[in-house]
Each structure stands twice: as structure tokens, then as C-alpha cells.
C-alpha positions in Angstrom: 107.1 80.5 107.6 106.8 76.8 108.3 106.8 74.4 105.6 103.4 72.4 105.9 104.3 68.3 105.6 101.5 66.6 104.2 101.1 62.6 105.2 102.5 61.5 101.8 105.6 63.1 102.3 105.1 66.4 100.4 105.8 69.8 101.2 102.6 71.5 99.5 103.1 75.0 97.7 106.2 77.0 99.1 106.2 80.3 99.7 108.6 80.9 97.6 107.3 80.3 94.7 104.5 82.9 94.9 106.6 85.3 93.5 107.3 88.6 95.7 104.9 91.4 96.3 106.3 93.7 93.3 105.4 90.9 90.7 101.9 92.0 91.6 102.4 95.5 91.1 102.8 95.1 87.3 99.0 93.9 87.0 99.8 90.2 86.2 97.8 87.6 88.2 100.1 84.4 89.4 98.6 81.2 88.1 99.8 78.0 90.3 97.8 74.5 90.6 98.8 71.6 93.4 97.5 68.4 93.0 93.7 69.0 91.2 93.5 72.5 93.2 94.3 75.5 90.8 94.9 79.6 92.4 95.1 82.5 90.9 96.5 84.9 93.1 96.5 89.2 92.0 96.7 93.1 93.0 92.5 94.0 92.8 92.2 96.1 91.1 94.5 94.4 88.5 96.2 97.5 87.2 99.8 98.1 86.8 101.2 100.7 89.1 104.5 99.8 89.3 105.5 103.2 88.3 103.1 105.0 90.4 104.0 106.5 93.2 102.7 104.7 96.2 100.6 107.9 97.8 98.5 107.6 94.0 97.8 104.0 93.5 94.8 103.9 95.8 93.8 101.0 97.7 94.3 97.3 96.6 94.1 93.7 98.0 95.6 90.5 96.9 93.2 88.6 95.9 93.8 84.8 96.0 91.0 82.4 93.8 90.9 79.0 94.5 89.3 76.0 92.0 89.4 72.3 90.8 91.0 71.3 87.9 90.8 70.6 84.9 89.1 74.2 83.5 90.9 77.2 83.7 90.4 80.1 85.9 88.2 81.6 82.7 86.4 78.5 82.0 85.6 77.7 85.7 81.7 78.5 86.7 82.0 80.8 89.1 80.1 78.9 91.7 83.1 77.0 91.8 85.4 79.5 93.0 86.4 80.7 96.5 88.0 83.5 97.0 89.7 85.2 99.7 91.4 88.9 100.2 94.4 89.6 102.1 96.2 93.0 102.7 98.6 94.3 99.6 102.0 93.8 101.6 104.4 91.6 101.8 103.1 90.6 105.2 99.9 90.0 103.4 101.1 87.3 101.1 103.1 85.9 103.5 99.6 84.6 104.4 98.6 83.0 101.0 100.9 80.1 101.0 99.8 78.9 104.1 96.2 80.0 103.4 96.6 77.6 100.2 98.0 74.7 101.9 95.5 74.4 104.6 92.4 75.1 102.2 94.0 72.3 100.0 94.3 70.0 103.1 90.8 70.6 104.4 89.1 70.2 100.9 90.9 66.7 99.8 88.0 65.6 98.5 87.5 68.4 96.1 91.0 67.9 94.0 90.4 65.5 91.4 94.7 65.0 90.6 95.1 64.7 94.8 94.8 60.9 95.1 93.0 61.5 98.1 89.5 60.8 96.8 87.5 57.6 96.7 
């Protein structure tokens, strides 16, 4: 994956840090924030089936929410989410980190902590 180099110098959220696709499996969301923009990224349906075998889990995505600070994901009107699904694989969240970087690049304005806004 290619590291994303915004103009300040930063290298935005790192794939790495989204934790790998088995995290997921246990039916806890990942809760990051960049700069005013807060995710949650999770399994849906947020269930643990770590333990399952894979043939009885059923289908699931990973579900990645994105809002501005300062509320939490609970406190947030939901109005002021977006969301976005991506295949349950590891090929799947390969796509979230980029996915965040270049929805928190095109929506500058929207991140109050950014520094970006007028």
C-alpha cells in the first residue's frame, strides 16, 4: 500500500494500525480519529465468530463509519455519519486505510482539529 503524504508533511492513518482482519472476528469495532475526523471501523454483523468455523458464520462486511469530532460514535447524530462497506477479507481492509485518507483529504473542511479550516 502507498503511504499517502499530505502537504504538511504527514503521513495520514497507516495501514498498520487498523489492526488485522481477525481483530474483527472477535466482534469489537476499531475506534481511530485523525485530525477532527473520527472512524469506527467493524465485522456487520458485529458478532464474535472467532471460534466459528468459517462455512457457519454467514455473510459479513467491514463496515467503516466516518464523523467529526468532538462527540463520540454514540453521541454523533446520525445525519452526521457516512458510511461505507467493504468485503470481510484482508483484501477488503486493505482498502479502508486508503478509503480513510482520501475521504479525510477531500472533506478538510469538515474536521474541526485539521487546521485546514478557515
Amino acid at each position: 500500500m502507498a503511504i499517502i503524504w499530505f502537504n504538511d508533511g504527514s503521513q495520514g492513518i497507516l495501514q498498520q494500525e487498523l489492526f488485522p482482519i481477525s481483530h474483527y472476528e472477535y466482534g469489537e469495532p476499531y475506534f481511530g480519529s485523525y485530525r477532527g475526523m473520527r472512524f469506527r471501523i467493524a465485522r456487520e454483523p458485529l458478532e464474535n465468530v472467532h471460534f466459528t468455523p468459517p462455512d457457519k458464520r454467514g455473510s459479513a462486511v467491514l463496515r467503516v463509519v466516518i464523523w467529526p469530532e468532538p462527540y463520540s460514535y454514540e453521541k454523533t447524530p446520525k445525519e452526521q455519519k457516512v458510511t461505507k462497506d467493504f468485503p470481510f477479507t484482508k483484501e477488503g481492509l486493505d482498502e479502508v486505510g486508503p478509503y480513510l485518507n482520501d475521504y479525510y483529504a477531500s472533506h478538510l473542511d469538515t474536521w474541526p482539529g485539521s487546521g485546514q479550516n478557515g
